[in-house]
ZADRENMI-822072 format. One record per residue (C-alpha): x, y, z; residue in three letters; residue number from 1. Coordinates in Angstrom, 3 decimals, decimal comma. Layout:
TIDREN	X	Y	Z	ala	NUM $
...
This chain:
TIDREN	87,561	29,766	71,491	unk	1 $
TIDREN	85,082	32,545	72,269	unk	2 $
TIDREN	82,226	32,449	74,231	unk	3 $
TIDREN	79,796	32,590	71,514	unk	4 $
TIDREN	81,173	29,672	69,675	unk	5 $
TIDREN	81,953	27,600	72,157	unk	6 $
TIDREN	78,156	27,693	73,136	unk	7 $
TIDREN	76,932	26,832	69,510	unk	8 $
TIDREN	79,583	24,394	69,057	unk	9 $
TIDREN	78,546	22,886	72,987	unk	10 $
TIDREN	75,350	22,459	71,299	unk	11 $
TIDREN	77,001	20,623	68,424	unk	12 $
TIDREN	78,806	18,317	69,829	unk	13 $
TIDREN	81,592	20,014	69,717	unk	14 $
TIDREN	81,568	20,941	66,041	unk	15 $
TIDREN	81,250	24,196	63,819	unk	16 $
TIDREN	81,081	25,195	60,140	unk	17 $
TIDREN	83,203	28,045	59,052	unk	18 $
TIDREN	80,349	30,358	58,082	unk	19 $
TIDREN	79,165	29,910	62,131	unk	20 $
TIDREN	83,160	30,796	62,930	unk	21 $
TIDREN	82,826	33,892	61,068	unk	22 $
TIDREN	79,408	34,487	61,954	unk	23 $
TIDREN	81,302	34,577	65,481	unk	24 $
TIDREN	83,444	37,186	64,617	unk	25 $
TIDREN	87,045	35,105	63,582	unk	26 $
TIDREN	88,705	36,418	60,049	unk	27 $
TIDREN	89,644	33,790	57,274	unk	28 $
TIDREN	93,064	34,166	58,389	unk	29 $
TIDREN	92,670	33,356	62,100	unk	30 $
TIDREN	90,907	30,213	61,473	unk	31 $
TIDREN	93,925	29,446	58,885	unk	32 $
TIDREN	95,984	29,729	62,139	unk	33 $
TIDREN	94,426	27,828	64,155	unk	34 $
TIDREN	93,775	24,907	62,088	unk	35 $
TIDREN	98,069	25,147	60,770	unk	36 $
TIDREN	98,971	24,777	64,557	unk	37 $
TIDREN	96,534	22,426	65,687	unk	38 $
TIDREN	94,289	24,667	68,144	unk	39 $
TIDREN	91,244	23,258	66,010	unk	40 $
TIDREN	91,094	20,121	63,614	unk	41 $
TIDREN	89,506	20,104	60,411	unk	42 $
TIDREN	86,175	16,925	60,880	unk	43 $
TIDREN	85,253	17,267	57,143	unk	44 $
TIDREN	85,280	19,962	54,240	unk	45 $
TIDREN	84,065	22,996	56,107	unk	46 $
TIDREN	83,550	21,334	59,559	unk	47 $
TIDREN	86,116	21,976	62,646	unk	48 $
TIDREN	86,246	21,255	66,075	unk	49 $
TIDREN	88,663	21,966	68,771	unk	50 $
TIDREN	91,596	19,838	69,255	unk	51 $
TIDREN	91,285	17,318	72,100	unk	52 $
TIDREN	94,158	14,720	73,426	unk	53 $
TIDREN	92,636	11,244	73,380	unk	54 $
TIDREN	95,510	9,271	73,958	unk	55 $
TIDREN	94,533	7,832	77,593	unk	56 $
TIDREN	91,325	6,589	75,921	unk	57 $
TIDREN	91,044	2,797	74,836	unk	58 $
TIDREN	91,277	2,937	71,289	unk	59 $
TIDREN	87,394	1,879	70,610	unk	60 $
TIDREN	86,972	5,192	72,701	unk	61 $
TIDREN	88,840	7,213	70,698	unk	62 $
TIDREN	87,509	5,867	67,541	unk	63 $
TIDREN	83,503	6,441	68,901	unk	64 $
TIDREN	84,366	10,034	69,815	unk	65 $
TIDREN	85,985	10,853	66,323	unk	66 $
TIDREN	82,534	8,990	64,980	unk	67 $
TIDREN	80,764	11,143	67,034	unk	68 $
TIDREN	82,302	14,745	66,034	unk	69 $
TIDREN	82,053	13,362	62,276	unk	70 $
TIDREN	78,413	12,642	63,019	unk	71 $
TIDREN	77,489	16,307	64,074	unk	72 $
TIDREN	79,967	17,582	61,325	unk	73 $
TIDREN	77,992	15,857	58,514	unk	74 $
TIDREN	74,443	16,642	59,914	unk	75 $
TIDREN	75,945	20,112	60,349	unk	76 $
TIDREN	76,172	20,427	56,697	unk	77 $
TIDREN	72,733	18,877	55,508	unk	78 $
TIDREN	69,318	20,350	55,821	unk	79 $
TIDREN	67,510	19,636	58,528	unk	80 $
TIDREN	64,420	17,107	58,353	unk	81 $
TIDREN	66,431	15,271	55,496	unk	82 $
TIDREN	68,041	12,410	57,052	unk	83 $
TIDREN	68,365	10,620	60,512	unk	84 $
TIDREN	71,462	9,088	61,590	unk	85 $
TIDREN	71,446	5,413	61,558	unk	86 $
TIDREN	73,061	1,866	61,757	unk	87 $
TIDREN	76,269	1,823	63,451	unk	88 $
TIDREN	76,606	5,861	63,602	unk	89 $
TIDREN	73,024	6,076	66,005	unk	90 $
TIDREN	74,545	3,030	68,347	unk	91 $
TIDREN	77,655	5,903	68,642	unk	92 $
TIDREN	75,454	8,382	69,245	unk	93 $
TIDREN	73,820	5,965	72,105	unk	94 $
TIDREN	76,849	5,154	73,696	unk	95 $
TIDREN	76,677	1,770	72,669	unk	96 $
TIDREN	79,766	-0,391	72,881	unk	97 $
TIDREN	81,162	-1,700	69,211	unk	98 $
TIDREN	83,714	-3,393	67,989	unk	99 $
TIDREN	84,570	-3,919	64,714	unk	100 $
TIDREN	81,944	-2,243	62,453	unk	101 $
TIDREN	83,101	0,214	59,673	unk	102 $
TIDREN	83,131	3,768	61,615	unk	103 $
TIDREN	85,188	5,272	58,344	unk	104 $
TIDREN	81,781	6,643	56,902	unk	105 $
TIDREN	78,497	8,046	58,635	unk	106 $
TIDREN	75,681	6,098	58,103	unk	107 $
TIDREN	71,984	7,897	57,663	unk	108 $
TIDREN	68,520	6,844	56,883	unk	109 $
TIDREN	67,173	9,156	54,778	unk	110 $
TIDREN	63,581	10,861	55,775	unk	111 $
TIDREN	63,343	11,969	52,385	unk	112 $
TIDREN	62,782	10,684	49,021	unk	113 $
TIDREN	65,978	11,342	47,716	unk	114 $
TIDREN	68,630	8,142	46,227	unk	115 $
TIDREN	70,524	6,284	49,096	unk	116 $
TIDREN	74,512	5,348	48,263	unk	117 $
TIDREN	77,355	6,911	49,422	unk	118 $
TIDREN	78,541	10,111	48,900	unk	119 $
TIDREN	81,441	12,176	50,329	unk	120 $
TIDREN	82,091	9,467	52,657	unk	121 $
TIDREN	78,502	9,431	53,998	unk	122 $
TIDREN	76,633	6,092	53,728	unk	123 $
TIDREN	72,945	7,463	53,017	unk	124 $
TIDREN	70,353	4,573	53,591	unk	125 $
TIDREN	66,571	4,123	51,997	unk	126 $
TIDREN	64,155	2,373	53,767	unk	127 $
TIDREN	60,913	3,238	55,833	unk	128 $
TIDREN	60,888	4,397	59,346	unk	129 $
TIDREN	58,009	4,285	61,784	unk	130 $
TIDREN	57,897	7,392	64,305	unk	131 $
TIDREN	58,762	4,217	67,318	unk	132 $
TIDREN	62,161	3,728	65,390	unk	133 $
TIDREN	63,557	7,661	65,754	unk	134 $
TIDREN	64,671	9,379	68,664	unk	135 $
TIDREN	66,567	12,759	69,087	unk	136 $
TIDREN	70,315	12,266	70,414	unk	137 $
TIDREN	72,517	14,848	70,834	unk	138 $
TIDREN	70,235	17,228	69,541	unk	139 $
TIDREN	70,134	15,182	65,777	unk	140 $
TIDREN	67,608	13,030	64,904	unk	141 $
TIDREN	68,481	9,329	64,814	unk	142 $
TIDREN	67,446	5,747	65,021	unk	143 $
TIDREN	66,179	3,948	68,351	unk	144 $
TIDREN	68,842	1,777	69,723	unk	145 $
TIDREN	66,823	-1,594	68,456	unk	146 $
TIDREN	66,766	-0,211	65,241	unk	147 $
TIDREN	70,182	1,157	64,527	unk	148 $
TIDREN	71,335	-2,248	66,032	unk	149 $
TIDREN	68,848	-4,822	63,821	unk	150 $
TIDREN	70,484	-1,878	60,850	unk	151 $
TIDREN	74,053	-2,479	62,075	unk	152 $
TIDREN	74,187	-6,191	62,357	unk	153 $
TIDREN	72,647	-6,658	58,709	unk	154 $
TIDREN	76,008	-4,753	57,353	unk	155 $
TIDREN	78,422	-6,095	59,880	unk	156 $
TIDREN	80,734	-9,007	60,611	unk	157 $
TIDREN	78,915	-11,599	63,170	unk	158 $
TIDREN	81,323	-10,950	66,029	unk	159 $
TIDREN	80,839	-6,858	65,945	unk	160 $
TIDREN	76,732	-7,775	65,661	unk	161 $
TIDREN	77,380	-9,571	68,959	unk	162 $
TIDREN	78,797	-7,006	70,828	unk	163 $
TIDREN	76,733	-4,534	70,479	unk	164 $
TIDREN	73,855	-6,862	70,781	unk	165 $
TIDREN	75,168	-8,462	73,866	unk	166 $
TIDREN	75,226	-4,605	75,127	unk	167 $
TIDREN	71,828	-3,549	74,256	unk	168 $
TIDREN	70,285	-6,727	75,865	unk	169 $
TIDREN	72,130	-6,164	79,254	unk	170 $
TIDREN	72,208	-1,950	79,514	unk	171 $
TIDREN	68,631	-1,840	77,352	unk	172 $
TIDREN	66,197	-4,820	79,032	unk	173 $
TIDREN	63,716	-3,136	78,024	unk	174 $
TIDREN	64,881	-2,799	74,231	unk	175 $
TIDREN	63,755	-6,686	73,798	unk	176 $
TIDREN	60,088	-6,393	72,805	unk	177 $
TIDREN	61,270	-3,779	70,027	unk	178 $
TIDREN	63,535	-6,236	68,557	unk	179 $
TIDREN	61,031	-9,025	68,235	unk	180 $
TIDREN	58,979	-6,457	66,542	unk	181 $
TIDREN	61,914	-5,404	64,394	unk	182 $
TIDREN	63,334	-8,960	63,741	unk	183 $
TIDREN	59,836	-9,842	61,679	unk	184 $
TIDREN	59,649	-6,411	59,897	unk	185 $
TIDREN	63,113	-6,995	58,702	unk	186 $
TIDREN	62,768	-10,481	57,974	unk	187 $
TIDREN	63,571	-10,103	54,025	unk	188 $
TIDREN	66,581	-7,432	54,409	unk	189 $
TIDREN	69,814	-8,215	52,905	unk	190 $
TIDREN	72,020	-9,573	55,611	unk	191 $
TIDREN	68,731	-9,683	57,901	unk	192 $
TIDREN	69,586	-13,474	58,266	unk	193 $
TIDREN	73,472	-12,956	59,871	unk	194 $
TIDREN	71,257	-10,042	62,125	unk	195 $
TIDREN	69,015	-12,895	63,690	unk	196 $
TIDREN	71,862	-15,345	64,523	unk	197 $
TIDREN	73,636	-12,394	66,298	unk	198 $
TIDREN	70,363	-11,807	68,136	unk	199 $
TIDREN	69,564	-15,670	69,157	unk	200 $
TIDREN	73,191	-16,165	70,180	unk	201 $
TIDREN	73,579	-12,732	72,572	unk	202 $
TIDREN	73,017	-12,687	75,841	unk	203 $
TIDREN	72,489	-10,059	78,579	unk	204 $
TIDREN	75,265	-12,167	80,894	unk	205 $
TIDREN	78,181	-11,348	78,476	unk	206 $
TIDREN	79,436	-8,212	80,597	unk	207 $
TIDREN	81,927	-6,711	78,382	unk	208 $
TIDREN	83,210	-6,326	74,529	unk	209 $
TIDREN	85,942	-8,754	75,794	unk	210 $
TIDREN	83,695	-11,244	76,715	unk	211 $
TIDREN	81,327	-10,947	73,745	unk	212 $
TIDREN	84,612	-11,464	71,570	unk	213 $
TIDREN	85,700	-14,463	73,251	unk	214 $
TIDREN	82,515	-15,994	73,390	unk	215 $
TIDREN	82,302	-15,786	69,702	unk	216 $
TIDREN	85,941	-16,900	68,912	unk	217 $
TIDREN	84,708	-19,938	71,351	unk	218 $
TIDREN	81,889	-20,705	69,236	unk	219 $
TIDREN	83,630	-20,078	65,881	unk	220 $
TIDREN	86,125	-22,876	66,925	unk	221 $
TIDREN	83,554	-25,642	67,848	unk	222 $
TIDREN	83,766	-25,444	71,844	unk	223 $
TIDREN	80,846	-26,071	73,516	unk	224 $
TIDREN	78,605	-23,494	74,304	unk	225 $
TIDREN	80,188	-22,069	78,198	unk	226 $
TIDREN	77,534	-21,228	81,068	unk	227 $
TIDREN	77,812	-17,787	81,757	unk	228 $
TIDREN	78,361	-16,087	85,522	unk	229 $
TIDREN	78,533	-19,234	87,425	unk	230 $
TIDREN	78,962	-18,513	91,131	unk	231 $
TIDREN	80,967	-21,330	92,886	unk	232 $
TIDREN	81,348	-21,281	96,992	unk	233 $
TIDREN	83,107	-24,170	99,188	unk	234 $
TIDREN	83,179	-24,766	102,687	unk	235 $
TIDREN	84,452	-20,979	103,301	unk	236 $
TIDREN	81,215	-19,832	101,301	unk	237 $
TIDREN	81,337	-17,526	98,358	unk	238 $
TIDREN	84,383	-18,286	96,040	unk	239 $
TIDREN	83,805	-16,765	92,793	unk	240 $
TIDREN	81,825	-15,409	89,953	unk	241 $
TIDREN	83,472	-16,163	86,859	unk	242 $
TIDREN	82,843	-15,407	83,302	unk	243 $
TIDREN	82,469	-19,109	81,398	unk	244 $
TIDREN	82,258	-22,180	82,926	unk	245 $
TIDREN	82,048	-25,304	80,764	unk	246 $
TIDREN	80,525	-28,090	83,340	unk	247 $
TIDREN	81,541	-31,196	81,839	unk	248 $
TIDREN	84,995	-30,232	81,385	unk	249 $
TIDREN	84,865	-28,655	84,860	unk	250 $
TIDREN	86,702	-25,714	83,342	unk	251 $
TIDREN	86,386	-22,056	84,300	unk	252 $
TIDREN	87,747	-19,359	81,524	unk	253 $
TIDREN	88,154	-15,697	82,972	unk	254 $
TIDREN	88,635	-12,633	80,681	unk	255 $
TIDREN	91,381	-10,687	81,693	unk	256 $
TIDREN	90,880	-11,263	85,313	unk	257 $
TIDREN	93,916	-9,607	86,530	unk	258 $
TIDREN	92,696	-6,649	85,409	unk	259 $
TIDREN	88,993	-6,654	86,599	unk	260 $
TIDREN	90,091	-8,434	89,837	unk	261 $
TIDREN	93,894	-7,321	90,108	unk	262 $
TIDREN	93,564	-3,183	90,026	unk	263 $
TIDREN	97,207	-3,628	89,934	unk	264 $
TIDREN	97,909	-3,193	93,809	unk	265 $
TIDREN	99,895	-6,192	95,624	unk	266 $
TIDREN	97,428	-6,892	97,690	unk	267 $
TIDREN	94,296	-6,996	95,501	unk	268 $
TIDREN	96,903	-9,795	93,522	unk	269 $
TIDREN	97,411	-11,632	96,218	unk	270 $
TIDREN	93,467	-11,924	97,192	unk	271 $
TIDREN	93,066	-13,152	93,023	unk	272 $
TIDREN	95,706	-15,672	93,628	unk	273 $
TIDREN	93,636	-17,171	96,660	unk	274 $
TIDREN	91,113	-17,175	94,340	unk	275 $
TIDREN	92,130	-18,876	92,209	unk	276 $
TIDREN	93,328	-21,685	94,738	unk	277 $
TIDREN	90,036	-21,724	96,179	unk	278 $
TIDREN	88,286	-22,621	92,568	unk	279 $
TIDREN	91,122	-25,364	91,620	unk	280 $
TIDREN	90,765	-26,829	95,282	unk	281 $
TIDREN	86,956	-27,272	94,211	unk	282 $
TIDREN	88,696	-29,943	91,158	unk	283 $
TIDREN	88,492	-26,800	88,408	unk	284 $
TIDREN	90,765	-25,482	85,927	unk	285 $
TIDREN	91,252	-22,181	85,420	unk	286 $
TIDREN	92,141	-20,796	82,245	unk	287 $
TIDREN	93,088	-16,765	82,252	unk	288 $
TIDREN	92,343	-14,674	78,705	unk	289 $
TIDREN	94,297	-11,380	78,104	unk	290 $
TIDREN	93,004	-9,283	75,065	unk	291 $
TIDREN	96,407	-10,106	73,623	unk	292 $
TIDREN	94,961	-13,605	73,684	unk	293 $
TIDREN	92,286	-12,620	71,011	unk	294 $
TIDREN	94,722	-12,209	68,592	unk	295 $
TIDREN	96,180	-16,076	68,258	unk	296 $
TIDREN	92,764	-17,644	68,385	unk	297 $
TIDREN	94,096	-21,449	67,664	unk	298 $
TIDREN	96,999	-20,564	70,267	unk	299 $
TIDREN	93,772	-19,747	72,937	unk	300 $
TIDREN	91,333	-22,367	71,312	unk	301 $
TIDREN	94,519	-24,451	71,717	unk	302 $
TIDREN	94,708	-23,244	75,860	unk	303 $
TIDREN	91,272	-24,533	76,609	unk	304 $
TIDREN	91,576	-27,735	75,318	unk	305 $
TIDREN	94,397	-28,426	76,977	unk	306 $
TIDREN	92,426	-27,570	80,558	unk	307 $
TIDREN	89,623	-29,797	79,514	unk	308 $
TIDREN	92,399	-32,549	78,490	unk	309 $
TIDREN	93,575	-32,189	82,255	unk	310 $
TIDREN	90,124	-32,362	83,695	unk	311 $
């Protein structure tokens, strides 16, 4: 790419129209070229970027940074002022983790008065917005992150609207006096009813999208509601923090522990095994939860009741 338009398209997150390509001085047939053996990628109709390898990403990654370059691609092609970019789309453009909500379409509020629905795979959105509920990311306008999250979680399955909510409330402290405000101005919203039982049930202790997901599958299949970082020490002192503990059934669940503990060298797996020891020695079981796991829910569900059974 030439200097020129790799500094507009730096500016664009990484996107360009093909007017601004010829504007930077490439013919019709050299950005045929490029685009027939994959230099640059057509985003949408009109829209390219620069090919990039994303396969050592975690798939969620990859999906948020395609989101992201179709983001810039559609505001790229709409008038400025018109629309801000909303719901699931602005928690992209935040960097908040998601799992699970529809990232096939952009989502945008419009600013204007003009018919909301979707059109050309854009999900355009009616509704008021009060200057505290924009922001500018990325150079676009967009929704706060308590917004476009309260806007997410009306549209989206319970277990995606308590991952990202789980994230705001432990990377955004600070977000929680905008949802109050938010969770009373949206009281009569479609869906705004599934958005408050995602709020009441997150929790700033849930420290990854693995967690959040397990913690819902736990709840969705009647276990009782697990304390969250309990720290457990013996004679020795500090044993553990671990992810769930359920104290009656003096059971400890960890979420893929021998990857946040392991780092894959012998001795790191040697130090989890003693561990481990140290937290059945204090009369627990321990019950280990791979993302693999997530898939066979009854299998897991099935796991854990077994440990409390042995308890």
């Amino acid at each position: 790419m030439n200097p020129k338009l790799k500094v507009l398209a730096d500016a664009q997150g990484g996107v360009y129209s093909r007017a601004q390509a010829a504007d930077c001085d490439y013919t019709p047939g050299q950005i045929h070229d490029r685009i027939q053996d994959g230099r640059w990628e057509r985003i949408r109709h009109g829209q390219y970027a620069e090919a990039v390898e994303l396969s050592h990403l975690p798939p969620w990654e990859q999906q948020a940074l395609r989101h992201r370059r179709l983001i810039h691609a559609v505001m790229n092609s709409l008038r400025p002022g018109t629309v801000a970019v909303s719901h699931q789309s602005a928690l992209v453009l935040h960097g908040i983790p998601q799992w699970g909500p529809d990232l096939g379409e952009v989502h945008l509020s419009r600013l204007d008065r003009h018919r909301g629905g979707r059109i050309a795979g854009v999900r355009h959105h009616r509704g008021t917005l009060a200057a505290a509920d924009l922001a500018v990311i990325d150079g676009l306008p967009a929704t706060t992150v308590p917004r476009a999250l309260v806007e997410m979680a009306c549209i989206s399955p319970f277990e995606a609207a308590v991952v990202s909510a789980d994230a705001v409330r432990r990377e955004r402290p600070r977000s929680t006096p905008d949802l109050e405000r938010l969770r009373a101005a949206t009281e009569f919203w479609p869906g705004s009813a599934m958005a408050r039982a995602a709020l009441d049930f997150s929790s700033p202790l849930s420290e990854s999208v693995g967690e959040s997901r397990l913690r819902v599958l736990m709840h969705n299949h009647g276990l009782p509601a697990p304390m969250l970082q309990v720290v457990f020490t013996d004679a020795e002192g500090f044993v553990a923090r671990v992810d769930f503990y359920f104290p009656e059934q003096r059971t400890v669940v960890e979420f893929d522990g021998l990857v946040k503990y392991a780092g894959g060298t012998p001795e790191t797996l040697i130090q989890e095994k003693l561990r481990e020891d140290r937290l059945r020695a204090l009369g627990l079981q321990v019950v280990r939860v791979t993302w693999a796991d997530l898939e066979h829910p009854a299998r897991l569900v099935a796991r854990i009741r077994g440990a409390f059974a042995r308890a």
